[in-house]
N, C-alpha and C positions, 0 to 999 in steps of 0.2 A: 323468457323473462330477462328482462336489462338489467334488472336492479339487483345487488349483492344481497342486501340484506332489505327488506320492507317490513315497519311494526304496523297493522290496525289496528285502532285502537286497543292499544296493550295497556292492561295494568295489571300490579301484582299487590297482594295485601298478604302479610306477615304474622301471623296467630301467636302474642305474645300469656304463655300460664302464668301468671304473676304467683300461683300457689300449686305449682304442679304436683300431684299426687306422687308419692314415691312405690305404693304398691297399688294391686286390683281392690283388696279389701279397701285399702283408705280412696280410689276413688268412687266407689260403693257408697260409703259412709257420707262422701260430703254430697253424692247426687241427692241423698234424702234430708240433706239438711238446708235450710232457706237463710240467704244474705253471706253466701260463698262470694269470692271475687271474680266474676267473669272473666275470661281471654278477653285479653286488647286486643284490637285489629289494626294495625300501623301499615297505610297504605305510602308504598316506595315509589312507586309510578304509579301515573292517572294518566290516563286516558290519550297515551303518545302515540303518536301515528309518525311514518317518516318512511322514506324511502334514500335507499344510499346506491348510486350508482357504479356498475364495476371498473376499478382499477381507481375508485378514490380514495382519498388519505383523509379519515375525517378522526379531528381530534373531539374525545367529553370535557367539557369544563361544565365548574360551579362547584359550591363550597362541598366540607364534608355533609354527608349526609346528603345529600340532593338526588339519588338513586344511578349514577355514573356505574358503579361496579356490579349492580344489579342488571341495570341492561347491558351489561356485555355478560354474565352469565346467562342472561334469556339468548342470547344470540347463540351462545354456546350450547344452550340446551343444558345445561346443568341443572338448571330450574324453569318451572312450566310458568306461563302467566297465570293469573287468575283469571284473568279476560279478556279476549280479541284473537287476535291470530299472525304468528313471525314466519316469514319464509326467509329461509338463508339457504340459499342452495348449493352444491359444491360441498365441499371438503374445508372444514373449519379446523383450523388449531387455536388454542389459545393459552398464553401464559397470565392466567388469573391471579392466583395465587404462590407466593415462594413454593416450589415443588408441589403442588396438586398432581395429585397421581402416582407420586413416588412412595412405595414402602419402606421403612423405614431400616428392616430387617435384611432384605436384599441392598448387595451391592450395589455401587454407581454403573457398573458393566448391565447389572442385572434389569435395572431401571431404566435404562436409554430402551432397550426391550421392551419393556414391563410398557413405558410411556408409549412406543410405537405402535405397538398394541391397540392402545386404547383409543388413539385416534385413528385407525385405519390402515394403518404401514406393515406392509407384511414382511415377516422377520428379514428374509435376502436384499430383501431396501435398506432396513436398517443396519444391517451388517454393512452393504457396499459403502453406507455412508458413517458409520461409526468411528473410523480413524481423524474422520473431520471436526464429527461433534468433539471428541475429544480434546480434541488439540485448539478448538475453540474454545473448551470452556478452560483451557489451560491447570487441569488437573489429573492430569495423566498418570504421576504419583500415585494416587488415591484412589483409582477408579477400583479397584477391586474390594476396595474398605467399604463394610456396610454403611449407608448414606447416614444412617441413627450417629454418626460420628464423628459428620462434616459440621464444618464450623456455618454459622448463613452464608457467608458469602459465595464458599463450596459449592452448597446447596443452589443457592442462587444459579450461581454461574454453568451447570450442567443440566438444569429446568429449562435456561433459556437457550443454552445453544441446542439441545433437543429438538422443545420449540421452533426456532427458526432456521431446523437444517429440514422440516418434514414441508414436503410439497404440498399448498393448500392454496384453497381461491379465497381466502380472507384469511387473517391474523389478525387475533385480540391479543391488546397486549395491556392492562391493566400495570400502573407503573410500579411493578414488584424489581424491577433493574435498577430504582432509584436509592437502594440501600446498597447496591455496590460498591468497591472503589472505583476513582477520578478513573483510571484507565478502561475498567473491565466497562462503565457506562458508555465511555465516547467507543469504544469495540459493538456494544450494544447499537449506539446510535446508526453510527455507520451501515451494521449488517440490515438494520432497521428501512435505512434509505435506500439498498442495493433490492432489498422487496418490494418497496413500492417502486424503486424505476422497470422491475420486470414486470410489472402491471398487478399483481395481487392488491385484494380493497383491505387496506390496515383501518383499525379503529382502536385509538389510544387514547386512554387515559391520563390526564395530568394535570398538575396543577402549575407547572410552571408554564404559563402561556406564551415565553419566549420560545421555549419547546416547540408549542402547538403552532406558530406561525411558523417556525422555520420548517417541520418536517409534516405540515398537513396542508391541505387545500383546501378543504371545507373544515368549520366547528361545530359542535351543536352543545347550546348552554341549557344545562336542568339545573331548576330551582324546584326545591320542595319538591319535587318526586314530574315535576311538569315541563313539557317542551318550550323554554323562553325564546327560543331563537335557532336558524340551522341556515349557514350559510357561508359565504367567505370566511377564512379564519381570520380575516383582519377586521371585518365588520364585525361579524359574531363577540370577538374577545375586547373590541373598544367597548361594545352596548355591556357587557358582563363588567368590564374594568367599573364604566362610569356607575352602576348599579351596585356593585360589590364596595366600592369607597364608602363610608360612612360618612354622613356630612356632618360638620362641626355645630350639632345639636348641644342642648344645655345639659349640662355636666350633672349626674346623679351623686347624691352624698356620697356612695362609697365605689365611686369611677376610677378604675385604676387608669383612666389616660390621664389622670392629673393628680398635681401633688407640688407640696409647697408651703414655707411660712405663712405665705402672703402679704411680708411687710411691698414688698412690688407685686400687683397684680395685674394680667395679661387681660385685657377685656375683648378682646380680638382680631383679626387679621384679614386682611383686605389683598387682593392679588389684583394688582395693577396692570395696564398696557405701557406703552411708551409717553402717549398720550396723557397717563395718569387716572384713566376710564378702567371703572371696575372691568375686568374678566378673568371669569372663570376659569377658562381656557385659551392657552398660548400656543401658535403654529410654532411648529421645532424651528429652532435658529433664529428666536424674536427676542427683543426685551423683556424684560418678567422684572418687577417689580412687587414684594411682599413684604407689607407695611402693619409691622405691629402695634396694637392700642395698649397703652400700660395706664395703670395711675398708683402713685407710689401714697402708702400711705402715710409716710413719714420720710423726712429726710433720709437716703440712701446715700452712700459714698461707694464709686467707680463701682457699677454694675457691670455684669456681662452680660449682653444679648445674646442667644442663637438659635439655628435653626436647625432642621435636617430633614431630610426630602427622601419616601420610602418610595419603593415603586408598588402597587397594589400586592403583588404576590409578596411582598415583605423586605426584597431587597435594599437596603439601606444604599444610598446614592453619594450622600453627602454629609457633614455636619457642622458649618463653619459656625466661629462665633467671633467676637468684637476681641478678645482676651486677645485668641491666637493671632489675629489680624492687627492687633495694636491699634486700635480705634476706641482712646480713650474718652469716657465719659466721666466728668467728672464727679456731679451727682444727678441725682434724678427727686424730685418733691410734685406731687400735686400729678394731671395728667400729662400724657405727650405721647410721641409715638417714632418709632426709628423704621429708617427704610432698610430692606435687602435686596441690594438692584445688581439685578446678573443683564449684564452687555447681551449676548447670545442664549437661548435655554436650547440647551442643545444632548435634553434628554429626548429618547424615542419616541415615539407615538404609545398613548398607553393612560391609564389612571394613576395618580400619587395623592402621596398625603404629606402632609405638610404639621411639621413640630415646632412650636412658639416654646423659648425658655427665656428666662430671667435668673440669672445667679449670683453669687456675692462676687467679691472683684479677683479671688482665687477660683471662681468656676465650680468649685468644693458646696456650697450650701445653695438648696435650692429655693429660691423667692416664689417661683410660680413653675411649673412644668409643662405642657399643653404635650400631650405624645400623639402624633401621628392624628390629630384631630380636622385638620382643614384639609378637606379635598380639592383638586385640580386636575384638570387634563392638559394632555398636550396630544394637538392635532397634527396631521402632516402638514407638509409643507410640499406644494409641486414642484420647488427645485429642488428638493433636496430629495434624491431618492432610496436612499439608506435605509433597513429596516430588520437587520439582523442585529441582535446584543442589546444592551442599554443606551448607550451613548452614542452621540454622533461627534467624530472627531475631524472638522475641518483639516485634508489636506490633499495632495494633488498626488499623479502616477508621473514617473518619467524613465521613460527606455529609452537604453542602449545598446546597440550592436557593436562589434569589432572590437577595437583595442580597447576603449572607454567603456566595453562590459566586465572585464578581468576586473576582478576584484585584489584590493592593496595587499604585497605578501606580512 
């Protein structure tokens, strides 16, 4: 068999007791009684089939809820399907949960054990390799202190060097390392990327898709419990970007993406080319032009315009406005409309959303708010071949050999 992991049609359904019986007698009593609340059935996967080949790095995306942490428990076998059939062959580890597996009452010593154990590692393995785990999860201090005592990050940090010291043909890693600190994660990342260049097939979880491009080769997007998509993680996470945006639809009474007096009201916003031609979408390192509609209902004195530009997973990019930029206006009466024209858009490849404000000429009272309401893409660009981080920062390499490498004392 080639494939690490293959689902036939797998799905699973979740039996929720909305009035769960507390003893035998009472559910005795309510079997003979008529107009009880049935069990809900909340199905998490439908009907996914897929096959993953060995030594790939496939990242899950799609929102909460969409059955990502579920199927890497079916993969783990922690949980059976309801119907079809998984083969994962080989020797599986996985860090699902903060500490899954660990007793709370034994020590950290006792746990790296306790965990070896459960996936297959027979104790003389885990001994030769124990001084490593240790020193990896950088709590050597405390190993002998019952884990019921470690703080999460503790905890965290000796579930996953566990995890990724035991020899396996696949690692799940559900993103339980994203509550650690800045250091202990890029330590995670790293040992992350030293398993996939030894060929082991990782499948990881996340929600930040900058993540899932850098350290996966293939993605697969579940929506609502179903396989949308499985393929390049650049292709895969643009189709989830443009799908995941919410498009600047008509505002409900009580929308918290807006808000405002509305003595200036934003009627909406138009994303230009160079040309001045609607698009939707901007090749990285183009013109971009965003042109907002106002109409003021009354004489206004120096407004402030501004914007700000998220990236789909929420990152905030940018937020300039007219105030900080000293582009006075002196009033505004009746309709009109202001440009926001950026020379180069020299955001990544990716989905955003795009925020329309109007506020008084201190920036302080809001006239209109528009948050994160207008979507846009930005596509690649064939000369530009960049695609790690947010930004694309125009500039050049130059080396030096001999004298003119020594640096100034």
């Amino acid at each position: 068999m080639n494939s690490a992991i293959a689902f036939d049609h797998i799905s699973k359904c979740f039996r929720v007791e909305h009035q769960r019986p507390r003893s035998f007698q009472e559910r005795f009593v309510r079997s003979l009684r008529h107009g009880h609340r049935p069990a809900e059935e909340i199905w998490v996967l439908r009907d996914v089939s897929f096959s993953v080949a060995r030594g790939t790095s496939l990242g899950l995306i799609g929102p909460n809820g969409a059955g990502k942490s579920t199927l890497l428990k079916l993969c783990a076998r922690v949980i059976e399907p309801s119907s079809g059939t998984i083969q994962v062959p080989g020797r599986v580890t996985a860090l699902l949960e903060l500490g899954v597996g660990f007793h709370p009452d034994l020590t950290g010593r006792e746990n790296v054990f306790l965990y070896g154990s459960l996936v297959g590692i027979d104790r003389a393995s885990i001994k030769q390799r124990f001084d490593e785990i240790v020193a990896f999860s950088e709590i050597e201090r405390f190993i002998d202190l019952p884990v019921k005592h470690y703080s999460s990050g503790m905890y965290l940090r000796l579930a996953f060097a566990v995890a990724v010291h035991v020899d396996a043909d696949t690692l799940l890693i559900d993103e339980a390392f994203a509550v650690g600190d800045d250091h202990f994660q890029r330590k995670c990342l790293e040992r992350i990327h030293e398993i996939q260049k030894s060929g082991v097939t990782t499948v990881f979880v996340s929600h930040n898709t900058d993540l899932v491009r850098r350290f996966c080769t293939e993605a697969m997007w579940l929506q609502d419990g179903k396989l949308m998509a499985l393929g390049s993680a650049d292709q895969v996470i643009t189709a989830y970007s443009e799908r995941a945006v919410t498009p600047g639809a008509a505002f409900g009474s009580h929308d918290t993406r807006r808000w405002g007096s509305r003595e200036v009201e934003i009627t909406g916003v138009q994303f230009l080319d160079a040309q001045g031609r609607d698009a939707q979408r901007v090749r990285l390192g183009e013109p971009f032009i965003a042109r907002i509609h106002y109409v003021a209902h009354q004489r206004v004195p120096r407004p402030t315009f501004g914007v700000a530009i998220h990236r789909d997973d929420g990152t905030h990019m940018n937020g300039p406005n007219t105030l900080l930029d000293r582009y006075d206006i002196e009033y505004v009466e009746g309709p009109g409309s202001i440009d926001y024209c950026v020379e180069a858009l020299n955001l990544l490849p990716g989905g955003y959303q795009f925020s329309a404000v109007v506020y008084d000429q201190e920036a302080l009272h809001a006239y209109d708010h528009h948050h994160r309401v207008y979507p846009f893409w930005v596509d690649p660009n064939p000369a530009i071949r960049h695609r790690y981080g947010t930004l694309y920062l125009p500039a050049h390499w130059q080396h030096r050999t001999g004298e003119g490498s020594r640096a100034e004392p």
